[in-house]
C-alpha positions in Angstrom: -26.0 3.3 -8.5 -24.6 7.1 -9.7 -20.7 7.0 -10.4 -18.9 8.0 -7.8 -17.3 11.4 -8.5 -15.8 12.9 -5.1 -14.7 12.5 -1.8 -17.7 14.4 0.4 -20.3 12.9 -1.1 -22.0 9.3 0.5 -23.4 7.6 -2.7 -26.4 4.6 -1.4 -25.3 1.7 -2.7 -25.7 -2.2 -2.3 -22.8 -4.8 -1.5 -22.1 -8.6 -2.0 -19.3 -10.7 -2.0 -19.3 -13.2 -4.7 -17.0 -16.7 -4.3 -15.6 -18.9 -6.9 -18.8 -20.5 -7.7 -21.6 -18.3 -5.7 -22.7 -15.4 -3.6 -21.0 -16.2 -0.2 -23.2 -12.6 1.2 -26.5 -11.8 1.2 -27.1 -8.4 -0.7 -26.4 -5.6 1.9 -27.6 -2.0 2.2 -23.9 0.8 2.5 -23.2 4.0 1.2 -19.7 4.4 -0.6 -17.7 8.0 -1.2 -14.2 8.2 -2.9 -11.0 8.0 -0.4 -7.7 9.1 -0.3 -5.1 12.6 -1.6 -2.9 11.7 -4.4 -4.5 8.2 -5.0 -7.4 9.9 -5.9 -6.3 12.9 -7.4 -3.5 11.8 -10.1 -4.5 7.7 -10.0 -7.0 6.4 -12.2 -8.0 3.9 -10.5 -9.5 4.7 -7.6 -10.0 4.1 -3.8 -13.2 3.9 -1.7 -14.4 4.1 1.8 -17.3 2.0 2.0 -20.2 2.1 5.6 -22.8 -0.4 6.2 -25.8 0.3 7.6 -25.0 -2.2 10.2 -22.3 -4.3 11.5 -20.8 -6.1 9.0 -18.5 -8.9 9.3 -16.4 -9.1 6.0 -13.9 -12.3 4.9 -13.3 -13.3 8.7 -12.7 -10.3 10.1 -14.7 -8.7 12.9 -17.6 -6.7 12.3 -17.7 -3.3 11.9 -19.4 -0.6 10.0 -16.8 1.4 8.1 -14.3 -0.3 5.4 -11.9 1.3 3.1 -11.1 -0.5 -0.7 -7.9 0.5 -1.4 -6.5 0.6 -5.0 -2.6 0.1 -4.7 -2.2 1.7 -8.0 1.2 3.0 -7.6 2.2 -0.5 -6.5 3.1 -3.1 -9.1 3.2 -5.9 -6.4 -0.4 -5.2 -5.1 1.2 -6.5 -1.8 3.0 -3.8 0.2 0.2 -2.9 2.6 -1.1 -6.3 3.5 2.9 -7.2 3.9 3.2 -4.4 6.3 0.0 -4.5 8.1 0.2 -8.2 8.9 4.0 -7.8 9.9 2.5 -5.1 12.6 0.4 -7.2 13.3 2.4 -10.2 13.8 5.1 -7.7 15.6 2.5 -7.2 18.4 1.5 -3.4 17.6 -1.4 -2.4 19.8 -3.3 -2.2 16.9 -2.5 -2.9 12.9 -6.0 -3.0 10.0 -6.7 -6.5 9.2 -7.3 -6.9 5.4 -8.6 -9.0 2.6 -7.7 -9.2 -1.2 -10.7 -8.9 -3.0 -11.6 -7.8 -6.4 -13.8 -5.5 -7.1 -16.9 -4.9 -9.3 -18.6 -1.5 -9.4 -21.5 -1.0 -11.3 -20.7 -4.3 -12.9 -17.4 -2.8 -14.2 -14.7 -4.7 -13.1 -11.9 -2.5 -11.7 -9.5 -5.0 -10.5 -7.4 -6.3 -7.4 -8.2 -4.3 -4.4 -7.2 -4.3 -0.4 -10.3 -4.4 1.3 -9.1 -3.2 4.7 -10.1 -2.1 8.4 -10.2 2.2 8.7 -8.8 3.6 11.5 -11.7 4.3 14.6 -11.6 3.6 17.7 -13.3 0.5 18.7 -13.5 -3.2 20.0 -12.3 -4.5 16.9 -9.8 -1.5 16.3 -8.1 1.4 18.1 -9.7 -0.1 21.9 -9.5 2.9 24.2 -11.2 2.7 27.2 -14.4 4.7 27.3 -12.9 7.8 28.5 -13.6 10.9 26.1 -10.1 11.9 26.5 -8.9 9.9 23.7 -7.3 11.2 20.1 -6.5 9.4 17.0 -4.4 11.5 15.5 -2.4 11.5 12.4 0.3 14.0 11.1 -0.7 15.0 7.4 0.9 18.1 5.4 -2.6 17.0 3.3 -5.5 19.0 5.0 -8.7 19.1 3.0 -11.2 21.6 4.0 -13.5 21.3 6.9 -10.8 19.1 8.6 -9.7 19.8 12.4 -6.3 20.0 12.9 -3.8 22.2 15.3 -0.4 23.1 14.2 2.2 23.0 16.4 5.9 25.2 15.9 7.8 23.5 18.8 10.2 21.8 16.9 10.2 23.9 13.6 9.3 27.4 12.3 6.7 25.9 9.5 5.1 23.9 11.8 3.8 20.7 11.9 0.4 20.0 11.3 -1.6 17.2 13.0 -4.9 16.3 11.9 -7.6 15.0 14.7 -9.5 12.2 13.0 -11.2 11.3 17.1 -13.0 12.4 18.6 -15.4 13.9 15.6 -16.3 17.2 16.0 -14.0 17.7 19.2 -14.7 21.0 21.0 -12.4 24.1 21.5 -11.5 22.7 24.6 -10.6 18.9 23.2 -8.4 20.5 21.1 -6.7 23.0 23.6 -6.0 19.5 25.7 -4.4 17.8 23.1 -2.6 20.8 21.0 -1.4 22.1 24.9 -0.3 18.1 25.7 2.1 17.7 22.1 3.6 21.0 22.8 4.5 20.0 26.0 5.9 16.7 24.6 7.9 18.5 21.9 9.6 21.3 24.6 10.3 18.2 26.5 12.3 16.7 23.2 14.1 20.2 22.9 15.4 19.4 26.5 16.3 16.0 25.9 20.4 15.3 27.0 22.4 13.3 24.5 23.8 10.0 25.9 21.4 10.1 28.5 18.4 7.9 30.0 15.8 10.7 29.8 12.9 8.5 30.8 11.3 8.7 27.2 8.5 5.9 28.7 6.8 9.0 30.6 5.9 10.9 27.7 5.9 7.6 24.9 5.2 3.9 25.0 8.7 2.8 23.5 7.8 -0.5 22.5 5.4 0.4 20.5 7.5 3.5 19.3 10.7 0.9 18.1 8.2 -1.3 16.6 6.4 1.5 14.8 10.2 3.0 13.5 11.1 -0.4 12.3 8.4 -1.2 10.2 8.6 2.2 8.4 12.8 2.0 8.6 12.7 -1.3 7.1 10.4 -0.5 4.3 12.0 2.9 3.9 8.5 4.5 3.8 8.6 7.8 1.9 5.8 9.1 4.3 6.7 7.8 7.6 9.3 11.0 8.2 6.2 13.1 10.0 4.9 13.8 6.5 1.5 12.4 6.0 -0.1 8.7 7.2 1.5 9.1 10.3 -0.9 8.4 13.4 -0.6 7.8 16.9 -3.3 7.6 19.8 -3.7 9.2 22.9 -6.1 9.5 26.0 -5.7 11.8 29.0 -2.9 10.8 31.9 -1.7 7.9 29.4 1.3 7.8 27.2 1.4 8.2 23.4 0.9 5.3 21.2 2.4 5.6 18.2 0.2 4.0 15.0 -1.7 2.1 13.2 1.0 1.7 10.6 -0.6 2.8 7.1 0.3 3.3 3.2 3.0 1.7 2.0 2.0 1.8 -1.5 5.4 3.9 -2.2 7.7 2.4 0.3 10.1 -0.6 -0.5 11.8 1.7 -3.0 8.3 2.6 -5.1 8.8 6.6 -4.6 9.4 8.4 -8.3 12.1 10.3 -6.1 15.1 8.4 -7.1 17.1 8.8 -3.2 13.9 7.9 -1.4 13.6 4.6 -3.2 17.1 3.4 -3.1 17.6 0.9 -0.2 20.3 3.0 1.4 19.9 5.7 4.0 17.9 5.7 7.2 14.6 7.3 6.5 13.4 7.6 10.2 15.8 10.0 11.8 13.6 13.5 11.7 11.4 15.3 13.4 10.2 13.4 17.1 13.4 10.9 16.0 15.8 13.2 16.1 15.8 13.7 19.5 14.7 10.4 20.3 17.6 9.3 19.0 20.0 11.1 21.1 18.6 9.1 24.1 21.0 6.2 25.2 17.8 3.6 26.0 16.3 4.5 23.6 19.5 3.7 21.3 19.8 0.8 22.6 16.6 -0.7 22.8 16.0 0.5 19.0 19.3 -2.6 18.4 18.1 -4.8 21.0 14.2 -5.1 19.3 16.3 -5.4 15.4 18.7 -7.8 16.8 15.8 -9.9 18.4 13.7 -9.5 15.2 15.9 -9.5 12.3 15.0 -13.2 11.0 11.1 -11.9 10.8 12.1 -9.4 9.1 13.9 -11.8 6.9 11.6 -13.9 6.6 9.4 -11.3 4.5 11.3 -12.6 1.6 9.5 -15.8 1.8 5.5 -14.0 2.4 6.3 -12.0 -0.9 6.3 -15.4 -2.7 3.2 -16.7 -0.3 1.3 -14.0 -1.5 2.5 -13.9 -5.7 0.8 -17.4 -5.6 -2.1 -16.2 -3.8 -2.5 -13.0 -6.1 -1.0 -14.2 -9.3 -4.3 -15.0 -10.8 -5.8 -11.7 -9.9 -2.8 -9.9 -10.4 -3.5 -11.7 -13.9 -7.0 -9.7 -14.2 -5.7 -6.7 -13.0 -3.7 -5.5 -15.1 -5.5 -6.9 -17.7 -7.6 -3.9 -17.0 -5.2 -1.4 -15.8 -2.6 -1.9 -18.3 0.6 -0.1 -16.4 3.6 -2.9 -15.6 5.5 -1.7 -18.5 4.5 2.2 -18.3 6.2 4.7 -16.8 3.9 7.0 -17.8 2.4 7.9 -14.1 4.6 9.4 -12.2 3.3 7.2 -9.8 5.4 4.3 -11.9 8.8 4.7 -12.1 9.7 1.3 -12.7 8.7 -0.9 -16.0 8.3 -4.5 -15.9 7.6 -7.2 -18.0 5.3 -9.3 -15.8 3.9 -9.3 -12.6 6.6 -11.9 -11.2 9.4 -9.5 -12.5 7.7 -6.7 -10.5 7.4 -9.5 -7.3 11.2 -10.5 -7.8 12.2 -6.5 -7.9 10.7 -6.5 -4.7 12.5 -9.2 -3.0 15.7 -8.0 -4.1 15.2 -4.5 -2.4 14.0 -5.9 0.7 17.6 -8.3 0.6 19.5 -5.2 -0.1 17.5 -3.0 2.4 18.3 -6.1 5.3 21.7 -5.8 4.4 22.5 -2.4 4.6 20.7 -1.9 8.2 22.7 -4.8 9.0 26.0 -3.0 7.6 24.9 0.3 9.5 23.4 -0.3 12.5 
């Protein structure tokens, strides 16, 4: 197989997963590109989105066609997106990626630990809309790369926001018209909303999954998750937005090289569609009601970190055997040196302690 060298180009390839002992795959036909913005434009160690020919099923999880390998260079723990999308998971979102440590040989060079995870589609297995053609995935990125289809809306700022359609594919004029002239509306509504009110946010929004979607990204203090980039939410016609899949918290839990985004103070989730959420009394108070209810999960994180150190420990091990970074701070990508791989694990654990008690403190 060629090297892969961009993000456009689908390079054939072949595909096998290899046990302790033996292949546990037959060899399988795929083509692989590059993936990603700033993981594969300033990272070394690169991600992939990977497409079988057929429907694959992959380490127990349903089959599919289309699979991203993510790198979690910036991320010393290797853990902070299968924490997150397993707590969404467990948390009951509508829909969270199931994923798989693996690691990874390409063209017999070994490149390390990787996240072998589910991309976001629509699907059985993934986003399950019904089989209307009225239905968006949508995700707000300030990342556009050419030949993308987007809108930009300006209700709630004079830059605008942009909002990237990744579904349908190739949506018509008039696809897009729906869903730009739908948003818009949403966002005058916002403008309108009364402070200390009940303003009946569950016509416009599912709120459940709204507060579950904050949390995770409040919790984690997710650098992104302001209406940045990574930010999705689904929609079909004459239904309610669904905010998620949850996605990329390789920076989060105090990873960001911007020293006030990293520190486990502040609330993170309080702009743009928050802000006037916010100022709704339900909404207020169902935000509490869902952390009081949930706080010892959230908690109880403390405990997967370790679950998963002795799960990756060995890997982690190989890693960074290859990538050698746990002391460097060369990336900007690393702001934090470390000894070992436990002292990057036990870093962890003490921010998410600190983060638990200051939402506690300031709730």
């Amino acid at each position: 197989m060629v090297d892969v060298v961009d993000r456009e180009n689908e390079i054939p390839a072949k595909f096998q997963i290899f046990g302790e002992k033996d292949e546990e795959s037959e060899i399988l036909e795929m083509s692989i590109r590059g993936r990603g913005n700033s993981s594969w434009t300033a990272m070394p160690k690169k991600s992939y989105k990977i497409e079988f020919a057929a429907k694959k099923k992959l380490l127990g999880m349903p089959q599919n066609k289309d699979w991203a390998l993510i790198a979690n260079y910036a991320d010393k723990t290797l853990m902070k997106n299968y924490l997150m999308y397993n707590a969404a998971r467990e948390l009951n979102s509508f829909y969270s990626p199931r994923c798989e440590f693996v690691e990874l040989y390409l063209n017999r060079d070994f490149l390390g630990t990787y996240l072998l995870v589910e991309t976001i589609k629509s699907g059985k297995n993934r986003v399950d809309f019904s089989k209307s053609t009225d239905a968006y995935i949508v995700e707000v990125d300030a990342k556009l790369r050419q030949g993308e289809q987007y809108f930009v809306s300006d209700v709630l700022n004079d830059e605008g926001k942009v909002f990237k359609i990744h579904e349908p594919h190739n949506a018509s004029d008039l696809l897009i018209t729906q869903l730009s002239n739908h948003i818009r509306e949403f966002e005058t509504y916002l403008i309108g909303i009364e402070a200390n009110a009940d303003n009946q946010l569950g016509d416009w929004i599912d709120v459940d999954d709204m507060i579950k979607y904050m949390w995770i990204q409040e919790f984690t203090k997710n650098p992104d998750a302001n209406f940045y980039t990574s930010v999705f939410f689904c929609w079909e016609k004459n239904d309610v937005i669904k905010m998620g899949p949850v996605w990329d918290f390789d920076l989060a839990f105090g990873g960001h090289y911007n020293e006030s985004a990293s520190l486990p103070f502040d609330w993170r989730s309080a702009g743009y569609w928050y802000e006037y959420m916010l100022k709704d009394c339900e909404f207020v108070n169902q935000r509490k009601r869902f952390w009081d209810e949930n706080k010892l999960y959230f908690e109880s994180i403390v405990d997967s970190v370790d679950v998963v150190y002795d799960m990756l420990k060995e890997s982690a091990d190989n890693n960074f055997r290859r990538w050698n970074v746990l002391e460097s701070t060369e990336n900007k990508f690393h702001p934090k040196s470390y000894h070992s791989y436990r002292d990057a694990v036990d870093d962890l654990k003490v921010w998410i302690k600190e983060r638990l008690a200051w939402i506690d403190a300031n709730l």
